[in-house]
C-alpha positions as a Python dict, from the first residue, in 0.01 Angstrom:
ca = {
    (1, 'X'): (0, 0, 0),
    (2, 'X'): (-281, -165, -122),
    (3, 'X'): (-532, -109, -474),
    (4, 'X'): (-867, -256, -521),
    (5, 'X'): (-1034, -277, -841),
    (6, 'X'): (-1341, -368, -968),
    (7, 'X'): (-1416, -391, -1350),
    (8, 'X'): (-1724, -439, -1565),
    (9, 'X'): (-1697, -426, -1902),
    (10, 'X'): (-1821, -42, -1889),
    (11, 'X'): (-1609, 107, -1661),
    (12, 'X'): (-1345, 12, -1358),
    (13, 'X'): (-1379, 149, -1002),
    (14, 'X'): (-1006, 180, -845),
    (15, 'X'): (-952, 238, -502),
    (16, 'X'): (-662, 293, -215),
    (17, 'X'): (-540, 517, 58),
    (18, 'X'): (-247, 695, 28),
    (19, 'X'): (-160, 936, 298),
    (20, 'X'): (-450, 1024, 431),
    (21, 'X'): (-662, 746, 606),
    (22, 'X'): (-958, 890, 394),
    (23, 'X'): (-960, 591, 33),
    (24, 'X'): (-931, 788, -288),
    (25, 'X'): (-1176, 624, -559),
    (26, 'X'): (-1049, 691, -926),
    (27, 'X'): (-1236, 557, -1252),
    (28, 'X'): (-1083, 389, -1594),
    (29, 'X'): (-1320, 202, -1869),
    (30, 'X'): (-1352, -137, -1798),
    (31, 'X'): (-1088, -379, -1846),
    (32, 'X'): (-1269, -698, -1961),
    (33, 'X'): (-1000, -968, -2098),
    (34, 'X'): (-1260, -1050, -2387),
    (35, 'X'): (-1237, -684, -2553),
    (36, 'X'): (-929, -559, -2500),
    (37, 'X'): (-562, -664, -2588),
    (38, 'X'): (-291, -644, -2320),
    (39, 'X'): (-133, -334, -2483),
    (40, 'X'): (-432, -155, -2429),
    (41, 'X'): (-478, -245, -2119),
    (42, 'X'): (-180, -99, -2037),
    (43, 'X'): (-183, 206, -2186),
    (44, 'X'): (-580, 278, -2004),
    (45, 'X'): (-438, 193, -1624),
    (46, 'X'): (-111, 390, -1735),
    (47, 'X'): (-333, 710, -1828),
    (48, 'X'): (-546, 663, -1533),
    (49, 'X'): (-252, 614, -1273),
    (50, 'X'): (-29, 893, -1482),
    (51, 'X'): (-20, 1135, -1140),
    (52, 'X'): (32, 843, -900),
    (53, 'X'): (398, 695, -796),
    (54, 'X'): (252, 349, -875),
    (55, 'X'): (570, 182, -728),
    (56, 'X'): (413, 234, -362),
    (57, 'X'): (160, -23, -420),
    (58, 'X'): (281, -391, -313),
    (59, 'X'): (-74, -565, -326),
    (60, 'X'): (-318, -517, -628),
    (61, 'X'): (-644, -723, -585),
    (62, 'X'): (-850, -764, -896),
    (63, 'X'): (-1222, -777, -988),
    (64, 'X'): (-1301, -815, -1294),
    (65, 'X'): (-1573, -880, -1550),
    (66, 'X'): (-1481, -1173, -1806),
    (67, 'X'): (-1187, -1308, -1548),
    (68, 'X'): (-1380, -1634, -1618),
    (69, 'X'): (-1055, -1889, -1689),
    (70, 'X'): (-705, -1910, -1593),
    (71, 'X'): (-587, -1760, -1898),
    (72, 'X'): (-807, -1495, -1906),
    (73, 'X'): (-705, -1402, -1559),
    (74, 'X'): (-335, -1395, -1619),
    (75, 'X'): (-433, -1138, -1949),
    (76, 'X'): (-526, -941, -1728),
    (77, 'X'): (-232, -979, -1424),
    (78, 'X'): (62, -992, -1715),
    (79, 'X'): (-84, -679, -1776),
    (80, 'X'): (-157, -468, -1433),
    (81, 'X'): (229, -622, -1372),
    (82, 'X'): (356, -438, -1676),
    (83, 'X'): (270, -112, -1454),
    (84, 'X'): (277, -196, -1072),
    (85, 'X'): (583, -305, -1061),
    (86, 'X'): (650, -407, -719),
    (87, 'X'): (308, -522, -651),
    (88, 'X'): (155, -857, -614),
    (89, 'X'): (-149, -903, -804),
    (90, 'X'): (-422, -1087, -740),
    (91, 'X'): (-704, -1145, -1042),
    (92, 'X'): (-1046, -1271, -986),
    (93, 'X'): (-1404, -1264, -1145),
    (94, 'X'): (-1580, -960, -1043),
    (95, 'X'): (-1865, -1234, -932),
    (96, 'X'): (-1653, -1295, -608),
    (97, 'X'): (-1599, -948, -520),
    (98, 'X'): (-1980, -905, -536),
    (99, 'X'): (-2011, -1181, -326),
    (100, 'X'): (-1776, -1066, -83),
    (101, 'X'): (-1905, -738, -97),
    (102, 'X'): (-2272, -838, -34),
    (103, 'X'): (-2273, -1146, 140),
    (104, 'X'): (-1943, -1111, 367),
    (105, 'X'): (-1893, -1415, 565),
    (106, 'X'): (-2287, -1529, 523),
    (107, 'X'): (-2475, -1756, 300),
    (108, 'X'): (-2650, -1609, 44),
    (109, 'X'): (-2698, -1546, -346),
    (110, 'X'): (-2493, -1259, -497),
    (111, 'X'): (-2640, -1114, -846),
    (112, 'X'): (-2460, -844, -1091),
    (113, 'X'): (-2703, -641, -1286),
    (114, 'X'): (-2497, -389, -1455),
    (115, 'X'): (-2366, -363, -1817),
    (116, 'X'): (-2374, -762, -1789),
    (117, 'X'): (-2521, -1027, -1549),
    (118, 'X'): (-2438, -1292, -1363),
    (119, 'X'): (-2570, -1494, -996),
    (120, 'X'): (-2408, -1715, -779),
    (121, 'X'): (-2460, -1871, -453),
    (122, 'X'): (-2241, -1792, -195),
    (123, 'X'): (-2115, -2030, 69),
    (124, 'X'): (-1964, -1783, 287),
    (125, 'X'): (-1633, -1812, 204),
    (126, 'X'): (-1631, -1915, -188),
    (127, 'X'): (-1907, -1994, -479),
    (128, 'X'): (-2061, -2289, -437),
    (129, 'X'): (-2015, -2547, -775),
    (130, 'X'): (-2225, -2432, -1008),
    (131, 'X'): (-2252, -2480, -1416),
    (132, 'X'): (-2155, -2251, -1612),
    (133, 'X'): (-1948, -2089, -1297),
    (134, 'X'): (-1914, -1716, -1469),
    (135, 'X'): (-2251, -1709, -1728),
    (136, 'X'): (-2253, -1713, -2044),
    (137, 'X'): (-2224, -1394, -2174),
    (138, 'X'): (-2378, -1119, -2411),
    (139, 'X'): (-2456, -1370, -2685),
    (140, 'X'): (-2568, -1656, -2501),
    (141, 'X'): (-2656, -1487, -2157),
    (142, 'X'): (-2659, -1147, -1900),
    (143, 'X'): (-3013, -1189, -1876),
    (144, 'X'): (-3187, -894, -1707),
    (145, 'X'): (-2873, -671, -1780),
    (146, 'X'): (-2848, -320, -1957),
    (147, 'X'): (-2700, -496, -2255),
    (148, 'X'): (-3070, -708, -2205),
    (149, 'X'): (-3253, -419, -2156),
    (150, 'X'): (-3097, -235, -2485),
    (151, 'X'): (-3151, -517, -2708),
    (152, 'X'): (-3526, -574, -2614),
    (153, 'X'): (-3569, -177, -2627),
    (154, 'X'): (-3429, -190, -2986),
    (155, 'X'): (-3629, -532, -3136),
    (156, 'X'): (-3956, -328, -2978),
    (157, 'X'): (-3832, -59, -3171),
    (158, 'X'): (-3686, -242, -3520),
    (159, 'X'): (-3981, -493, -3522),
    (160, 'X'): (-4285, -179, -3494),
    (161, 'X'): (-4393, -302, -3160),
    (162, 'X'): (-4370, 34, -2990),
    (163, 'X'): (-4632, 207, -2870),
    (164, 'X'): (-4651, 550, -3170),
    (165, 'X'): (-4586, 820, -2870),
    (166, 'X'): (-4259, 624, -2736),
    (167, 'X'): (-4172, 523, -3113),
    (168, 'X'): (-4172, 870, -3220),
    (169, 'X'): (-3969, 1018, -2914),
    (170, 'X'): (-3707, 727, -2955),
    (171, 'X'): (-3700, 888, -3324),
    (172, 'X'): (-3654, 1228, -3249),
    (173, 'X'): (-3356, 1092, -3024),
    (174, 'X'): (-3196, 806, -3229),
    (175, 'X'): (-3246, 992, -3555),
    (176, 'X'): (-3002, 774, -3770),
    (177, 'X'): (-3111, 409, -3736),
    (178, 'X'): (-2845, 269, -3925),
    (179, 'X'): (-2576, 414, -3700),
    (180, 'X'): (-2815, 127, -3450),
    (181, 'X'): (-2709, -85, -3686),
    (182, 'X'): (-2344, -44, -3760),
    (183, 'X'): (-2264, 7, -3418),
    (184, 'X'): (-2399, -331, -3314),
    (185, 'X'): (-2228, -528, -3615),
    (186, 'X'): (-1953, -367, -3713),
    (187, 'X'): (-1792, -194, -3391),
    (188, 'X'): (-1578, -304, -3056),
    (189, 'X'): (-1757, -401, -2742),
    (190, 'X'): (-2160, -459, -2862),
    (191, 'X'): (-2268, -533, -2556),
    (192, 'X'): (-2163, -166, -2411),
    (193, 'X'): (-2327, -6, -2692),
    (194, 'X'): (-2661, -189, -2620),
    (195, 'X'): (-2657, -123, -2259),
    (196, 'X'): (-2610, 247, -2345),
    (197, 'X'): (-2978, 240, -2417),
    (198, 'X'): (-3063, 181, -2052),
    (199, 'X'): (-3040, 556, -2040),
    (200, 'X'): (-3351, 596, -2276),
    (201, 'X'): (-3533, 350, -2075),
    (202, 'X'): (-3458, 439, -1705),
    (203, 'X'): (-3527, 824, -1821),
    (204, 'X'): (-3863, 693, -1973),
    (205, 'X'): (-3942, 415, -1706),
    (206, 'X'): (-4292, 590, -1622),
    (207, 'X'): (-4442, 465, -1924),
    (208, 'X'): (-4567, 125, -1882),
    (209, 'X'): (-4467, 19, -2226),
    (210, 'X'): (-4124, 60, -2135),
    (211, 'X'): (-4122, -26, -1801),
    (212, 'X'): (-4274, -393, -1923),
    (213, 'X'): (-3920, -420, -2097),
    (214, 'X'): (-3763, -400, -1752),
    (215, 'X'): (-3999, -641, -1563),
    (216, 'X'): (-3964, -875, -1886),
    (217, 'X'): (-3583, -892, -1836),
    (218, 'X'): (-3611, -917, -1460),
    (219, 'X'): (-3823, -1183, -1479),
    (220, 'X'): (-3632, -1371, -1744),
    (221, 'X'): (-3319, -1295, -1511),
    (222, 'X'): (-3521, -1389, -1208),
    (223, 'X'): (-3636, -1748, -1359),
    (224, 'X'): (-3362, -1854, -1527),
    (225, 'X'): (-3072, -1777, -1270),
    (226, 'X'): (-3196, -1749, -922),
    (227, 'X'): (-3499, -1990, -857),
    (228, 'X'): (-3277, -2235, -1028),
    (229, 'X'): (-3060, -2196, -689),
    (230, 'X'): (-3345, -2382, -475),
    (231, 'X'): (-3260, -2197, -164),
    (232, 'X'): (-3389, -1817, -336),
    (233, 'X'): (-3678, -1830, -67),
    (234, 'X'): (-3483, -1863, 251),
    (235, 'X'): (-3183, -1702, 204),
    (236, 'X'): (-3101, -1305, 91),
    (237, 'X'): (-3045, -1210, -231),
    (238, 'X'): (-2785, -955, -285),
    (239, 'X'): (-2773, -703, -586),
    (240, 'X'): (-2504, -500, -743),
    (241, 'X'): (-2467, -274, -1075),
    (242, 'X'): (-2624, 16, -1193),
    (243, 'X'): (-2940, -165, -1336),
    (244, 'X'): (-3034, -308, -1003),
    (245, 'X'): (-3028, 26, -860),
    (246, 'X'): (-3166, 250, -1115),
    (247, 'X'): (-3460, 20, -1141),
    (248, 'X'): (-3482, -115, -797),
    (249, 'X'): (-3892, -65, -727),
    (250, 'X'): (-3917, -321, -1109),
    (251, 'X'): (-3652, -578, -939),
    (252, 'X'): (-3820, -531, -615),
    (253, 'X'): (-4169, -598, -785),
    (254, 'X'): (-4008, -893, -968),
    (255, 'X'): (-3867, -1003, -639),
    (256, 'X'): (-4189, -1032, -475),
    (257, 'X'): (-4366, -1230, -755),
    (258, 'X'): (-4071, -1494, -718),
    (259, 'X'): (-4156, -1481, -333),
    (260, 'X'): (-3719, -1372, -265),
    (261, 'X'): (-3621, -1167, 28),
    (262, 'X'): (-3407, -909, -171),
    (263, 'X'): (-3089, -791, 31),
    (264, 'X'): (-2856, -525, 45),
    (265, 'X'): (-2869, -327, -371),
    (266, 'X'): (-2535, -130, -450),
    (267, 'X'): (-2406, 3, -716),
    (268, 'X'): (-2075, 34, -644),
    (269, 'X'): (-1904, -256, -442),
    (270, 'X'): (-1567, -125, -455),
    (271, 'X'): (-1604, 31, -104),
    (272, 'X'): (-1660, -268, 64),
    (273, 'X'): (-1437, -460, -129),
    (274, 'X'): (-1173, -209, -73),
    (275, 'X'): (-1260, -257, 335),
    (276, 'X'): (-1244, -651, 353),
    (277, 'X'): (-881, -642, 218),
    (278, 'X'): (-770, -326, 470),
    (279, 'X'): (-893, -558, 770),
    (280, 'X'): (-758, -846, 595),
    (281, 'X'): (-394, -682, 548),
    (282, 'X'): (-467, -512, 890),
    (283, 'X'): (-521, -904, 1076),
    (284, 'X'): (-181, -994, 903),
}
């Protein structure tokens, strides 16, 4: 029996068929090697898998966000192996599986906007060369992401740039600003907290004061990732993650400044994912 997963560093989409031809979809937090330690790991897939006989599965092919280096991926297969025992397990970036989910067998550029970002260009069957292969990061990188988004939400908001109407609603909703604070210093997982404030902005988008944030990190996403590719105006541009679909007319607007035909936009590519490796097993 096979499981397919695919992990951001908010949450992890798990999927397989068990009886019934119809694939059951289950949900864990995201299992990114840079945040969590293997014991924990283990203890989130145990609690998500607790009604399961895991011991049916024999192939476990993983997506995941961070599963940028060879050490990071075996973090993360040491661990799933700690709990499917009789499974082989397969780890890879969760920039492939977007790939493979959006592009298939074609050429064409693959993008993540979710909690995190990330492009590539897709050869068909692999990602091309390219430097740095898996981003850079919250710190250094995830340009037009949520955790993006959050953090130019909350310097509009820390440096008095807001406009007094949106200032004063973000008040009455984020009454304690140095919980802001804390939160991003002195807790786990920063970038999840900042791309929590996607919310705010996607429920507030109408504004054009906030939807400028979006087109500002869309842009900034747009010009430092995909133009850089060469090929962005004759081959499709594929989207996944919650950002590119909760604010698809701002990417599509972006999209057409930069002169790219925009693709298939998913949220979720666990579904096709979980149908390349069916007819894959299926061809065996």
């Amino acid at each position: 029996m096979i499981l397919v997963a695919d992990s951001g560093s908010t949450k992890c989409d798990w999927m397989f068929s068990g009886i019934t031809p119809v694939p059951r979809l289950f949900e864990s937090v995201g299992l990114n090697p840079y945040f969590l330690k293997k014991e924990q790991i283990i203890r989130e897939v145990k609690k998500t898998f607790k009604d399961i006989t895991v011991t049916k599965f024999t192939k476990v092919y993983f997506y995941g966000s961070g599963c940028s280096t060879d050490a990071y991926k075996e973090h993360i297969r040491s661990s799933l192996a700690e709990v499917f025992t009789n499974a082989e397990i397969f780890v890879s970036h969760d920039l492939d599986g977007s790939a493979i989910a959006t592009c298939g067998n074609k050429e064409g550029i693959a993008c993540i906007l979710g909690t995190g970002s990330n492009a590539c260009y897709w050869g068909g069957k692999a990602i091309l060369p390219q430097i740095p292969k898996y981003g850079l990061g919250f710190i250094l990188g995830d340009e037009g992401s949520g955790m993006h988004l959050g953090k130019l939400l909350l310097k509009a908001y820390f440096y008095n740039e807001m406009p007094i109407n949106i200032r004063l609603y973000f008040d009455n909703t984020f009454p304690d600003k140095e919980d802001i604070i804390r939160s991003i210093y002195n807790k786990p997982n920063p970038n999840t907290y900042l791309a929590s404030y996607a919310k705010f902005i996607g429920e507030n988008v109408n504004f054009k004061y906030i939807e400028s944030i979006v087109l500002t990190a869309f842009r900034e996403f747009f010009s430092t990732h995909i133009v850089k590719y060469g090929k962005h105006k004759t081959v499709p541009v594929h989207f996944v993650g919650s950002i590119a679909t909760v604010f698809e007319p701002q990417l599509r607007q972006v999209a057409k400044e930069f002169k790219v035909n925009i693709g298939n936009i998913i949220k979720q590519p666990i579904h096709s994912l979980f149908e390349f490796h069916q007819k894959q097993a299926s061809a065996q």
